[in-house]
gemmi code that builds the backbone of each chain (N, CA, C; Angstrom):
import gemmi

chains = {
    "A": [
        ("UNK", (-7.020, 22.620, 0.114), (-6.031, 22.064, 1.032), (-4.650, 22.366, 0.514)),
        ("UNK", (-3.806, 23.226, 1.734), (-2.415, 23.521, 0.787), (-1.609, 23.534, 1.883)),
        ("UNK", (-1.158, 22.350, 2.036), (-0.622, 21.723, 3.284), (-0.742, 21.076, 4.720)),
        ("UNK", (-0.518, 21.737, 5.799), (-0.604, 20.425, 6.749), (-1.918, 20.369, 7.561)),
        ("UNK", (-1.907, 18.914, 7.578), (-3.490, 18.979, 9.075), (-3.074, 19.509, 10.219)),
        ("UNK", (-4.078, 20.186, 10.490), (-3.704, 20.115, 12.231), (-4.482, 19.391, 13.412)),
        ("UNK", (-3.581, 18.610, 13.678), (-4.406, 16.712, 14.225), (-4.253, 17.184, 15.556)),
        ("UNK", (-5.107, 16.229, 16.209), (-5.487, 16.332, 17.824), (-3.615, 15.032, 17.747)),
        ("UNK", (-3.645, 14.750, 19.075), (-2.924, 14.106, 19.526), (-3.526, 11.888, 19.262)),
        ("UNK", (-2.200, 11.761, 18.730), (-2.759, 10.167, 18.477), (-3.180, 9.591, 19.868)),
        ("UNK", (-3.928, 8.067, 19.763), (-4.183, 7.533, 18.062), (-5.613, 8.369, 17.686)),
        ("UNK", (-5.360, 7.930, 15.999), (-6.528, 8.393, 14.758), (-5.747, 7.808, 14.086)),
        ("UNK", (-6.295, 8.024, 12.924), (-6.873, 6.795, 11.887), (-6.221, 7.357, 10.413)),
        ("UNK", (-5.381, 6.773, 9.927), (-4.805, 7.603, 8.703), (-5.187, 6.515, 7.095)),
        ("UNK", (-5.556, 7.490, 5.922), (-6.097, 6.596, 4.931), (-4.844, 7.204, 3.840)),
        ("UNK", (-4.178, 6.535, 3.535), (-2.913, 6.492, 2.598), (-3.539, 5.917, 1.257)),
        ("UNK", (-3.767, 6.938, 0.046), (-3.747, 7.005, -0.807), (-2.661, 7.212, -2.346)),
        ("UNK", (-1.609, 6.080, -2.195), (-1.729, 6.547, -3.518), (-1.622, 6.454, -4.568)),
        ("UNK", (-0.890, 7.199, -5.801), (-2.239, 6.972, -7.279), (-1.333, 7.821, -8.574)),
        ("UNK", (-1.490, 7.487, -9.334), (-0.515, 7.862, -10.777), (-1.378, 8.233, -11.782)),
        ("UNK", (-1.710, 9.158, -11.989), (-2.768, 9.761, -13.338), (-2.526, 9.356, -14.298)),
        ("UNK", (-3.122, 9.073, -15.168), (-3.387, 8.457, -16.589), (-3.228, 10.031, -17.669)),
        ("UNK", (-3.225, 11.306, -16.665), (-2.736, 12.492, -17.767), (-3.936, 13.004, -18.238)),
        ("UNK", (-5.606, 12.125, -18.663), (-6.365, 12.506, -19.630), (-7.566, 13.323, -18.015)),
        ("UNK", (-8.479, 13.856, -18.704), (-9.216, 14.874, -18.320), (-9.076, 15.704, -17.048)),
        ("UNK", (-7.567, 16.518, -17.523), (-7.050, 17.374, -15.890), (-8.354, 18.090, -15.394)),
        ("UNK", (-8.882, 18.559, -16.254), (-9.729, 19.454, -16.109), (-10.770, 18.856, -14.719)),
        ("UNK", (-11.585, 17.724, -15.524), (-12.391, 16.909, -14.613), (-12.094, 16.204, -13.451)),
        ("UNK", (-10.920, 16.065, -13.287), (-10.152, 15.769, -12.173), (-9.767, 16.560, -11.030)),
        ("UNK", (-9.206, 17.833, -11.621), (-9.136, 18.509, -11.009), (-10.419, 18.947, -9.790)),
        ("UNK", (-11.398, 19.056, -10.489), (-12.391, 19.826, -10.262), (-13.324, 18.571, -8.892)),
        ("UNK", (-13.157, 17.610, -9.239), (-13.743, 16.475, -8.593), (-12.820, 16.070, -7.062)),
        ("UNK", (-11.491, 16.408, -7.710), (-10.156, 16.242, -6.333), (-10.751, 17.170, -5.087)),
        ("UNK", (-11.087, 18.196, -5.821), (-11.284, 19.391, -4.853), (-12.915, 19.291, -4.229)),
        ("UNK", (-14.008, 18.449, -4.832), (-15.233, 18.637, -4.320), (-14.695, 17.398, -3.108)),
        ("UNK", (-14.448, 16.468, -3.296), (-14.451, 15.460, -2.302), (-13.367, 15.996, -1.304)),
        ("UNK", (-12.506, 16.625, -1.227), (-12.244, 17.352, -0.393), (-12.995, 17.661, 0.841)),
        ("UNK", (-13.686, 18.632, 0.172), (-15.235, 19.554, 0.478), (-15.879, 18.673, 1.191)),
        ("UNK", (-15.995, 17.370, 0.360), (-17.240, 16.539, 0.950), (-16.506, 15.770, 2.479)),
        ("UNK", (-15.457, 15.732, 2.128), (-14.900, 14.539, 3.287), (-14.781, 15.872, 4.550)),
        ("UNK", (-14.624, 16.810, 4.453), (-14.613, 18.067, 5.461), (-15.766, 17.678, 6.378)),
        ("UNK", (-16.273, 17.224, 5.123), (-17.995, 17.582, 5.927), (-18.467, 16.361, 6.961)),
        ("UNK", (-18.096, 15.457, 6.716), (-17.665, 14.271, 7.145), (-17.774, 13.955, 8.734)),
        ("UNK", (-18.630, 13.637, 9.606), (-18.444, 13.152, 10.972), (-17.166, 12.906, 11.149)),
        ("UNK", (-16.070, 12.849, 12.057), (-15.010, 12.411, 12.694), (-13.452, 12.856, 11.106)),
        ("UNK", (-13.997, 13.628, 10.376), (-12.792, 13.795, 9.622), (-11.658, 14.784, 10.159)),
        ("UNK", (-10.978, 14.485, 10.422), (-9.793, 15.613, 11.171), (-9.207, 16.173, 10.176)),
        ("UNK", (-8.975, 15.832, 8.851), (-7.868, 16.764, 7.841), (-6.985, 15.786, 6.924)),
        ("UNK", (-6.699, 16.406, 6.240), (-5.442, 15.930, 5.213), (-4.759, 16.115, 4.680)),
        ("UNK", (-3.630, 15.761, 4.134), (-2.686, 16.359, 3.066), (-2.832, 15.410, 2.001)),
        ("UNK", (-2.018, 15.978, 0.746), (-1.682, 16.080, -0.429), (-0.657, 16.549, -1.171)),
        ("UNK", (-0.035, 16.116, -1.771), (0.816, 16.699, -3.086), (0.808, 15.310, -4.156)),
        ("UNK", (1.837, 16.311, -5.237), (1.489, 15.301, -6.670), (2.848, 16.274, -7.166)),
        ("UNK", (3.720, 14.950, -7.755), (4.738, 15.651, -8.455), (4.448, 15.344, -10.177)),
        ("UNK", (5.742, 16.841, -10.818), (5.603, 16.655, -12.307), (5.474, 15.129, -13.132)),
        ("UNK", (4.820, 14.482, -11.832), (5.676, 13.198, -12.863), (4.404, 12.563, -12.773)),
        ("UNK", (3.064, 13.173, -12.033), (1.535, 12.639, -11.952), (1.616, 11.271, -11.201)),
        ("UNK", (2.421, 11.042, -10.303), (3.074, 10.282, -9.208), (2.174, 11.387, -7.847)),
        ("UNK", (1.068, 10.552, -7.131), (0.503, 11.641, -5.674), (0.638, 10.701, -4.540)),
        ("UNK", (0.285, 11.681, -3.451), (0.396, 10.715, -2.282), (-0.698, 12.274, -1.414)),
        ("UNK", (-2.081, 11.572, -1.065), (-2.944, 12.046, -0.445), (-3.162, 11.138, 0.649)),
        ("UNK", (-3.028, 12.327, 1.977), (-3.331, 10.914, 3.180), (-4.054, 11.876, 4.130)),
        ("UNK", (-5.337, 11.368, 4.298), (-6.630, 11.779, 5.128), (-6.612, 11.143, 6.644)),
        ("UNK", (-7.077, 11.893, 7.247), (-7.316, 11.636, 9.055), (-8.694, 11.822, 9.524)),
        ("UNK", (-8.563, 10.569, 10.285), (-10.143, 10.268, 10.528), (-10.068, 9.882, 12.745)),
        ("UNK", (-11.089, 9.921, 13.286), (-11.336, 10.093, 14.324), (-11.220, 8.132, 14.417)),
        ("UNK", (-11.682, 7.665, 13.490), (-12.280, 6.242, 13.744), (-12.099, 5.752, 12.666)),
        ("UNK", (-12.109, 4.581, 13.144), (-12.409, 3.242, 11.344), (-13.843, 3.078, 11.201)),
        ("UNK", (-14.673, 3.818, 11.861), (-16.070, 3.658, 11.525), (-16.200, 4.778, 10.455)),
        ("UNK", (-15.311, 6.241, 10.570), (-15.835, 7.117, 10.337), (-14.846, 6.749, 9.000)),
        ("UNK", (-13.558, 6.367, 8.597), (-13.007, 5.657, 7.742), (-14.461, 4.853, 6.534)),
        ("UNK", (-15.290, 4.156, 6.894), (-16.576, 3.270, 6.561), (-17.616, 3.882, 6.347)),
        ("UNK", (-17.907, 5.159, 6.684), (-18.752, 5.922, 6.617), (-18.518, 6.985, 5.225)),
        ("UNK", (-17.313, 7.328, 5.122), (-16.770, 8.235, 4.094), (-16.323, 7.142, 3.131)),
        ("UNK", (-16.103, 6.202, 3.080), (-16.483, 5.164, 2.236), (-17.448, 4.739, 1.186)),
        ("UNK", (-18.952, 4.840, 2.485), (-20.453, 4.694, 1.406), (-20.900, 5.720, 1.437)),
        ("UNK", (-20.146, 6.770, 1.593), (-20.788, 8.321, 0.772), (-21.629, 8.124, -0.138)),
        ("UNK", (-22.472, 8.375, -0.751), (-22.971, 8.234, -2.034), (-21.843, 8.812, -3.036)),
        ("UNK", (-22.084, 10.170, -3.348), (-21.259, 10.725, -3.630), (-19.770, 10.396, -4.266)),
        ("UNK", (-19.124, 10.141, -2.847), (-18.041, 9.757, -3.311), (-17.291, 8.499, -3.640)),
        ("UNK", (-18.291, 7.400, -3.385), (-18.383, 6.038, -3.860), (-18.404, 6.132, -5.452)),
        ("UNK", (-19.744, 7.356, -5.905), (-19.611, 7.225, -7.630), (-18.516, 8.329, -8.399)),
        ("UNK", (-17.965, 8.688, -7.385), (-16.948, 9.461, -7.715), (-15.420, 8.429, -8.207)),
        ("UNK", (-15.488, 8.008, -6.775), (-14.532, 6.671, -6.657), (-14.306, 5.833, -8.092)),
        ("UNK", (-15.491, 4.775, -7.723), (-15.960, 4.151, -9.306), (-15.284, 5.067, -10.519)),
        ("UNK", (-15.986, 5.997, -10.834), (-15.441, 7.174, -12.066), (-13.730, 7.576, -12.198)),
        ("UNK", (-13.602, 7.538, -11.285), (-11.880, 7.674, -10.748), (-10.774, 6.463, -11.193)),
        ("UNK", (-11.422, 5.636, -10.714), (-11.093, 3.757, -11.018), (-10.436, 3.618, -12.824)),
        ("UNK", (-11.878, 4.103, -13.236), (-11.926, 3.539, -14.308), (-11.074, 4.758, -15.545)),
        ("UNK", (-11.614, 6.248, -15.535), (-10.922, 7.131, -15.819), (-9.928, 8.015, -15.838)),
        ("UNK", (-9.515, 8.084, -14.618), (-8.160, 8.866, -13.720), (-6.588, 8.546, -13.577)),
        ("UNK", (-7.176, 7.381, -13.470), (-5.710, 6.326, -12.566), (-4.685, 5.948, -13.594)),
        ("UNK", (-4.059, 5.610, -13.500), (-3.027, 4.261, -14.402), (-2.924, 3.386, -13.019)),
        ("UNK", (-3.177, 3.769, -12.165), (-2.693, 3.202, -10.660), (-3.234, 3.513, -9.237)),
        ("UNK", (-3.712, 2.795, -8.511), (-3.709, 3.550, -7.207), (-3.515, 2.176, -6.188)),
        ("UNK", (-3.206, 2.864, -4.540), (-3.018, 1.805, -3.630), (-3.564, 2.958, -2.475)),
        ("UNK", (-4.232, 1.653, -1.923), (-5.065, 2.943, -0.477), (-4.468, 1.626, 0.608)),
        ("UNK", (-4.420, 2.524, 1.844), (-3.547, 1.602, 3.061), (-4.530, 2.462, 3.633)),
        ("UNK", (-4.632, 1.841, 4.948), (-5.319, 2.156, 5.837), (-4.533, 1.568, 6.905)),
        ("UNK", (-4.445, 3.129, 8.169), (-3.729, 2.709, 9.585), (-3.803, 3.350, 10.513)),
        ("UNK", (-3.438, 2.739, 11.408), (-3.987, 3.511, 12.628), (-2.462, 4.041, 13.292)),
        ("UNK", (-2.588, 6.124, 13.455), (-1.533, 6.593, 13.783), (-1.081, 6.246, 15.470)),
        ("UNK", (-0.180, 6.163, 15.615), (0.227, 5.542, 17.259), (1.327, 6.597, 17.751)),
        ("UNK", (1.769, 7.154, 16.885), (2.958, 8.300, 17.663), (3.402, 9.556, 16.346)),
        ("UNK", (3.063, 10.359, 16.794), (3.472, 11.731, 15.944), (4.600, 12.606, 16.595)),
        ("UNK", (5.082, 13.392, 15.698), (5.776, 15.144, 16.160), (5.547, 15.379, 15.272)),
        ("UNK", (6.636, 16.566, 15.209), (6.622, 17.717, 14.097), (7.428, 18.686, 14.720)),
        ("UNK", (8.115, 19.678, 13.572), (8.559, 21.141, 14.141), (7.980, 22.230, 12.871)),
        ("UNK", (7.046, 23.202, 13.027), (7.222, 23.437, 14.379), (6.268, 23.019, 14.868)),
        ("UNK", (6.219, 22.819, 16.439), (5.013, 22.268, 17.359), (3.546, 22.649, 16.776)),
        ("UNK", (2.638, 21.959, 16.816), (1.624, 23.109, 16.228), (0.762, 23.270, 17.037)),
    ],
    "B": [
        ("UNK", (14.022, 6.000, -6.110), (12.537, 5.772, -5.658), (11.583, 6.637, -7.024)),
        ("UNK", (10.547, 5.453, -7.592), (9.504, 6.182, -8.247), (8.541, 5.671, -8.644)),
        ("UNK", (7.889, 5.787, -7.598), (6.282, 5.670, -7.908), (5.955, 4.053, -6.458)),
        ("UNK", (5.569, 3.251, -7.395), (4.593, 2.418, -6.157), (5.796, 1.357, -5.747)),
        ("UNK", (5.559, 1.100, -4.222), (6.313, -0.015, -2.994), (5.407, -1.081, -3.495)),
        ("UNK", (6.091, -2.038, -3.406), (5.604, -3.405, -3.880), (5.871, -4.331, -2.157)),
        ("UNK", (4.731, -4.474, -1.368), (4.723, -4.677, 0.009), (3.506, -5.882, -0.106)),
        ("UNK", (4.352, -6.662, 0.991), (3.563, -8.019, 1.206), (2.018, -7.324, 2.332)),
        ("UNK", (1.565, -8.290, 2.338), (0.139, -8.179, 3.035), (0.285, -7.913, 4.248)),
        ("UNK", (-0.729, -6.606, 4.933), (-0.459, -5.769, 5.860), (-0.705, -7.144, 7.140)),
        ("UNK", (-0.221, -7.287, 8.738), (-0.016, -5.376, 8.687), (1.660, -5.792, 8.421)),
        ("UNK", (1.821, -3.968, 8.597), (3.205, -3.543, 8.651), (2.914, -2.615, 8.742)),
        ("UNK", (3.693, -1.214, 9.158), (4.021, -0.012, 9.616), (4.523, 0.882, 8.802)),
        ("UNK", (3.918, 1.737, 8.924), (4.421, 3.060, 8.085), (5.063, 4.499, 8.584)),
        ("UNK", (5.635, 5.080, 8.049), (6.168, 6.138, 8.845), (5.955, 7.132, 7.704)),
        ("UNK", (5.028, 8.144, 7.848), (4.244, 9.447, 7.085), (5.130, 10.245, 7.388)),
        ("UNK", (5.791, 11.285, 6.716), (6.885, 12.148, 6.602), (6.128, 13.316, 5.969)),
        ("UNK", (5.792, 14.399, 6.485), (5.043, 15.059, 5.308), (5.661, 16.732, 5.838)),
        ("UNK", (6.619, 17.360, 5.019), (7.016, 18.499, 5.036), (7.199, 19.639, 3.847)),
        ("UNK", (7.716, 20.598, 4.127), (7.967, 22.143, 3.201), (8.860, 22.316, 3.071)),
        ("UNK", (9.605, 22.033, 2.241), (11.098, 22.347, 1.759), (10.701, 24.279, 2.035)),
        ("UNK", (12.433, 24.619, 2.363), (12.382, 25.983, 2.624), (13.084, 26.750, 1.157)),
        ("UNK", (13.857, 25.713, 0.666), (13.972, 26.030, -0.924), (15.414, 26.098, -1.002)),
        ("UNK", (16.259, 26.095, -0.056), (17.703, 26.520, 0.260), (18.357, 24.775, 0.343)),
        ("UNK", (19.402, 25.191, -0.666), (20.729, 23.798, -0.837), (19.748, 22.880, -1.722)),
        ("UNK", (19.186, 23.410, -2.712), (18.336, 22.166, -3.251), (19.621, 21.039, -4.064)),
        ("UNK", (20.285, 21.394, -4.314), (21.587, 20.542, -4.383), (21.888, 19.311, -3.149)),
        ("UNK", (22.035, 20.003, -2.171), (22.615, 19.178, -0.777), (21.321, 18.253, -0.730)),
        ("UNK", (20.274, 19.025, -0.411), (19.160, 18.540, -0.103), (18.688, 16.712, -1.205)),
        ("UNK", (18.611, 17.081, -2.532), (18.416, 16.464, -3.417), (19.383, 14.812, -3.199)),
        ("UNK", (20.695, 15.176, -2.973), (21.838, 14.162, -3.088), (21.453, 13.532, -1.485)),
        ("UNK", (20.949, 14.339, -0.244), (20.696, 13.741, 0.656), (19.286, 12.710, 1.088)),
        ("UNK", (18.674, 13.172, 0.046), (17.013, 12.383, -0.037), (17.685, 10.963, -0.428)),
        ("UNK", (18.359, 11.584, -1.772), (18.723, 9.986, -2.663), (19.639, 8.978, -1.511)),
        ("UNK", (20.730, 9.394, -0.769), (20.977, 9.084, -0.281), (20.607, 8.279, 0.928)),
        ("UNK", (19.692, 8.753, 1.384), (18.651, 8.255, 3.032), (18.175, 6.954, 2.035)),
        ("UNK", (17.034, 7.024, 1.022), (16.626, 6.458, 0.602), (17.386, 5.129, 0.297)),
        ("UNK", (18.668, 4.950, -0.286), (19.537, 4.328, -0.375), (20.155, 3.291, 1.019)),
        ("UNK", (19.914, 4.554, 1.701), (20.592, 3.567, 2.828), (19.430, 3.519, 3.675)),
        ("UNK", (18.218, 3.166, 3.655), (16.899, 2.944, 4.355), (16.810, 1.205, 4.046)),
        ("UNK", (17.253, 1.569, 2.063), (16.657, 0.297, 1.465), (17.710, -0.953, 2.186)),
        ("UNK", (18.884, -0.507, 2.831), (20.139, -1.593, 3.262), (19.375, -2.042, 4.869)),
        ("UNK", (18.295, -1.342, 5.634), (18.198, -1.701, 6.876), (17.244, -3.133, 6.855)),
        ("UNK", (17.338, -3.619, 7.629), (16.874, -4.905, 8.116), (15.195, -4.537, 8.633)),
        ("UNK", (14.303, -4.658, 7.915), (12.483, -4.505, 7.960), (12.429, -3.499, 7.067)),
        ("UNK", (12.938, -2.929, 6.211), (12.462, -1.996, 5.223), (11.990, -3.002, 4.238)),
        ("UNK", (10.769, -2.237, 4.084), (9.830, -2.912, 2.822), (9.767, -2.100, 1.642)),
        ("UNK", (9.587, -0.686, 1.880), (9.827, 0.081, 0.555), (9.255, 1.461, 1.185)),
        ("UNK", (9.282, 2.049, -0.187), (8.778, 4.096, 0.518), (8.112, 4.544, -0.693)),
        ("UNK", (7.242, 5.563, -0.771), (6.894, 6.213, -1.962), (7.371, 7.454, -1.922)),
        ("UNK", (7.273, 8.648, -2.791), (7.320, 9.616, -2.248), (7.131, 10.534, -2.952)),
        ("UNK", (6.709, 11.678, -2.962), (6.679, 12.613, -4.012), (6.443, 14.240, -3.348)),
        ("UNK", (6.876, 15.408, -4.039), (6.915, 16.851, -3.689), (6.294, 17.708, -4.642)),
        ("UNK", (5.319, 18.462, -4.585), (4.919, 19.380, -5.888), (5.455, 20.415, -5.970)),
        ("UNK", (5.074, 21.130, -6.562), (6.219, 22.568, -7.385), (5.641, 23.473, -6.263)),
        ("UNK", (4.770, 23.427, -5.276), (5.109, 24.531, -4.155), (6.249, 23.849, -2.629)),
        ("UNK", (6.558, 23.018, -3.066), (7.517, 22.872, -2.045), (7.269, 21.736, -0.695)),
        ("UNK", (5.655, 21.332, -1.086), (5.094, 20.480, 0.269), (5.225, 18.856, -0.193)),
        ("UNK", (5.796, 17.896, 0.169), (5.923, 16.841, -0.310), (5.137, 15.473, 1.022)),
        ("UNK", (5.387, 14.811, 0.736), (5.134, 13.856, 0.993), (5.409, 12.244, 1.276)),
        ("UNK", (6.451, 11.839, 2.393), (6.906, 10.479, 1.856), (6.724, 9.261, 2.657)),
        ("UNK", (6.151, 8.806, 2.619), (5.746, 7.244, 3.372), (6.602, 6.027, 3.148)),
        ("UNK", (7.510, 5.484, 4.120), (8.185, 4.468, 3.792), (7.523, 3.527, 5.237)),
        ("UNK", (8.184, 2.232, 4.420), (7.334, 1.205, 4.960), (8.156, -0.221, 5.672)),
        ("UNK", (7.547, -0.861, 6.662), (8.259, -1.685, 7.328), (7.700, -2.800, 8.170)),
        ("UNK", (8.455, -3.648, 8.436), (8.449, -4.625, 8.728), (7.464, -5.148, 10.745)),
        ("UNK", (8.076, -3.653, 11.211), (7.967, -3.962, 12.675), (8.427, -2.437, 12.831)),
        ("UNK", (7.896, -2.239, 14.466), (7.906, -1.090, 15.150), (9.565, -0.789, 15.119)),
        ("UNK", (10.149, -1.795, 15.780), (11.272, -2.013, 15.698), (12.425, -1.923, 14.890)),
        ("UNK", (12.093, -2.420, 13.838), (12.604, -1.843, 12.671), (12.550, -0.462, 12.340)),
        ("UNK", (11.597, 0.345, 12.632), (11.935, 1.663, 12.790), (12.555, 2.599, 13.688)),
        ("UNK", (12.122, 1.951, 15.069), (13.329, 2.455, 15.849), (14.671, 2.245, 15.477)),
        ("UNK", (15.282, 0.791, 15.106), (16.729, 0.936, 14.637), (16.895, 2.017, 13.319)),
        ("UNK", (15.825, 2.394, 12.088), (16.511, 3.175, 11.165), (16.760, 4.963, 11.791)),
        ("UNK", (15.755, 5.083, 12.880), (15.947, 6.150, 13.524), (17.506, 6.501, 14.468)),
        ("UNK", (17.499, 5.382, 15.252), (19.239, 5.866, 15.259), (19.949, 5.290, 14.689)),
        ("UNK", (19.831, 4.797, 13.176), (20.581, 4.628, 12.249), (22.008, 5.881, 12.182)),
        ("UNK", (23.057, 5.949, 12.210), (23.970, 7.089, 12.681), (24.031, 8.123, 11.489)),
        ("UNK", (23.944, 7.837, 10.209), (24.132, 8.541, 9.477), (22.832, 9.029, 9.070)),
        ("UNK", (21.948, 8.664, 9.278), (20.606, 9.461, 9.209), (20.014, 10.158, 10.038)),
        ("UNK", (20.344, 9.467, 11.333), (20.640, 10.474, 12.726), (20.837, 11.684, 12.283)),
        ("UNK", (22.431, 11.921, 11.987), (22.826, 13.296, 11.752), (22.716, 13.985, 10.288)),
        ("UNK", (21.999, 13.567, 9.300), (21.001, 13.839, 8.245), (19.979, 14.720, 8.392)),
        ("UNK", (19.478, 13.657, 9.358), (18.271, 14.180, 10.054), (18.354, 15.480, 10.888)),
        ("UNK", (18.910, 15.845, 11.713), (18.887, 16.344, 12.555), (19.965, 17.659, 11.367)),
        ("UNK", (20.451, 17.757, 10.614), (21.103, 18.936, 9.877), (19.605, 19.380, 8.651)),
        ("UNK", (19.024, 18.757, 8.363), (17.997, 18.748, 7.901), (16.512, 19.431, 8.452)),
        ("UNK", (16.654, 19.108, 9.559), (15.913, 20.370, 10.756), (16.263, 21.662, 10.672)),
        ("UNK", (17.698, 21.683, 10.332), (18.164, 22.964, 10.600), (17.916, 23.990, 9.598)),
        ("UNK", (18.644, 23.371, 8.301), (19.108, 23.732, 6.831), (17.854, 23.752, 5.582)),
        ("UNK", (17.017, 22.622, 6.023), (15.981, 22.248, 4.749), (14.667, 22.331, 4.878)),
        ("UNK", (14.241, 22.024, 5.744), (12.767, 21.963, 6.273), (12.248, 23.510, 7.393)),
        ("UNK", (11.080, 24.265, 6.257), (10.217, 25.164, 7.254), (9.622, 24.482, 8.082)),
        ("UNK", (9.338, 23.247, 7.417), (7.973, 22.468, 8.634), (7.862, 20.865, 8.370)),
        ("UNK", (8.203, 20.240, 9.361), (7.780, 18.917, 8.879), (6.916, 18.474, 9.897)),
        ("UNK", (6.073, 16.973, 9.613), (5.418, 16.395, 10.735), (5.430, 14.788, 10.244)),
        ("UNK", (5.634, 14.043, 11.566), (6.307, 12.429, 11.337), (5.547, 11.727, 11.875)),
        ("UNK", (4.384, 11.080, 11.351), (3.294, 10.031, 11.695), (4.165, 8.706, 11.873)),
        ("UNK", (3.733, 7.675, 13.037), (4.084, 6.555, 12.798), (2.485, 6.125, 12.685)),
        ("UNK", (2.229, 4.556, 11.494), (0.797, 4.725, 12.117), (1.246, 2.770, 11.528)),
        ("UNK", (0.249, 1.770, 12.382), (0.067, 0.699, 11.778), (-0.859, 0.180, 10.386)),
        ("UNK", (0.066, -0.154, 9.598), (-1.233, -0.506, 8.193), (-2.030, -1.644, 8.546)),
        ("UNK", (-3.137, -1.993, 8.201), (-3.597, -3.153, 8.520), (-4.561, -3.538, 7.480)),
        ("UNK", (-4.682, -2.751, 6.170), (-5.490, -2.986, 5.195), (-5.060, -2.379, 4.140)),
        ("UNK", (-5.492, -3.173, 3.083), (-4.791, -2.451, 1.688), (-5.079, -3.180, 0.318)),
        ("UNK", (-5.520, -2.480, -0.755), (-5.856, -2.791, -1.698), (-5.580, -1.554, -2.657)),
        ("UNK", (-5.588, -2.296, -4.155), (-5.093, -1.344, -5.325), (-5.533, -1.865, -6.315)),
        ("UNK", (-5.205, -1.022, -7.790), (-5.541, -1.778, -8.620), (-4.231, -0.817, -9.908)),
        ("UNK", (-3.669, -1.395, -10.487), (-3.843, -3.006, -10.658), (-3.509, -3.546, -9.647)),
        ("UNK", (-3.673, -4.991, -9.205), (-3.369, -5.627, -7.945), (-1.764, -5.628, -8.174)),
        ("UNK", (-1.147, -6.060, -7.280), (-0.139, -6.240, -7.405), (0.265, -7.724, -7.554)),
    ],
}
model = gemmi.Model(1)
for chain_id, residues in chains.items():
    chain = gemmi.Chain(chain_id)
    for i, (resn, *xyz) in enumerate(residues, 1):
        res = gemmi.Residue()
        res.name, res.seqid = resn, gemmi.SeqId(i, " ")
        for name, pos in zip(("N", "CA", "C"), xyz):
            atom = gemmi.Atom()
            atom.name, atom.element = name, gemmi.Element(name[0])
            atom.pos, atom.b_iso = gemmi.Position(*pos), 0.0
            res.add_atom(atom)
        chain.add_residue(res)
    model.add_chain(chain)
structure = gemmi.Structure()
structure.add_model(model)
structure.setup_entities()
């Protein structure tokens, strides 16, 4: 993922993630950021997402979903529930997830 | 602004900002972020913003509020008005502007 979704027209469902690295195992992180990616693609009702992360390990990842079911569903992933957990405890110094429902968009350029 | 909004219990409203710097006036640009930010935090329903950009140029910034309303007034706020709108011109290849309602939220550490 290396930049923008390209979303149907609101409403959908936006999951605001975000989260301050603790610095220790880039490696494993890295590598795990990018499978759940993969996995949430795969995902019934996932429309897309963005991401970035500045030098300062300060991110802001925010995913689009069709529904708050499908929000609940990518939730009890297996997968990415023990991913989650692993994340919690190893990854973070911090995180905050919001969950909302989008009601009015633009953009330029149009997409 | 750095790192996590310290926001009372949803809901409240968010406004997803997510664009590509084109790389030009990073000077102007820089003094005008700090600036918005500054005068966002003086409007009446601002709750706070996060925000962050990685070293290819795609950032990310979510600020947060009180009521729908409250965002319509920071939108024709006058000096961000025309911020905004020179900022279309001068700074941004691409942006796209979610409004979406929060209505859930959790972190850890708690706040």
């Amino acid at each position: 993922m290396n930049g923008f979704a390209r979303l149907p027209e609101p409403p959908y469902y936006a999951v605001i993630f975000s989260s301050r690295r603790n610095g220790d195992d880039e490696a494993g992180y890295a590598a795990a950021a990018e499978r759940m990616l993969e996995l949430a693609a795969q995902q019934l009702g996932y429309l897309g997402a963005e991401s970035t992360r500045g030098a300062d390990g300060f991110g802001i990842t925010v995913s689009y979903w069709e529904s708050e079911a499908a929000i609940g569903a990518w939730k009890h992933q297996a997968e990415h529930a023990a991913t989650r957990a692993h994340g919690r405890k190893h990854w973070y110094e911090h995180f905050e997830l919001r969950v909302a429902k989008v009601t009015r968009a633009y953009g330029k350029p149009k997409n």
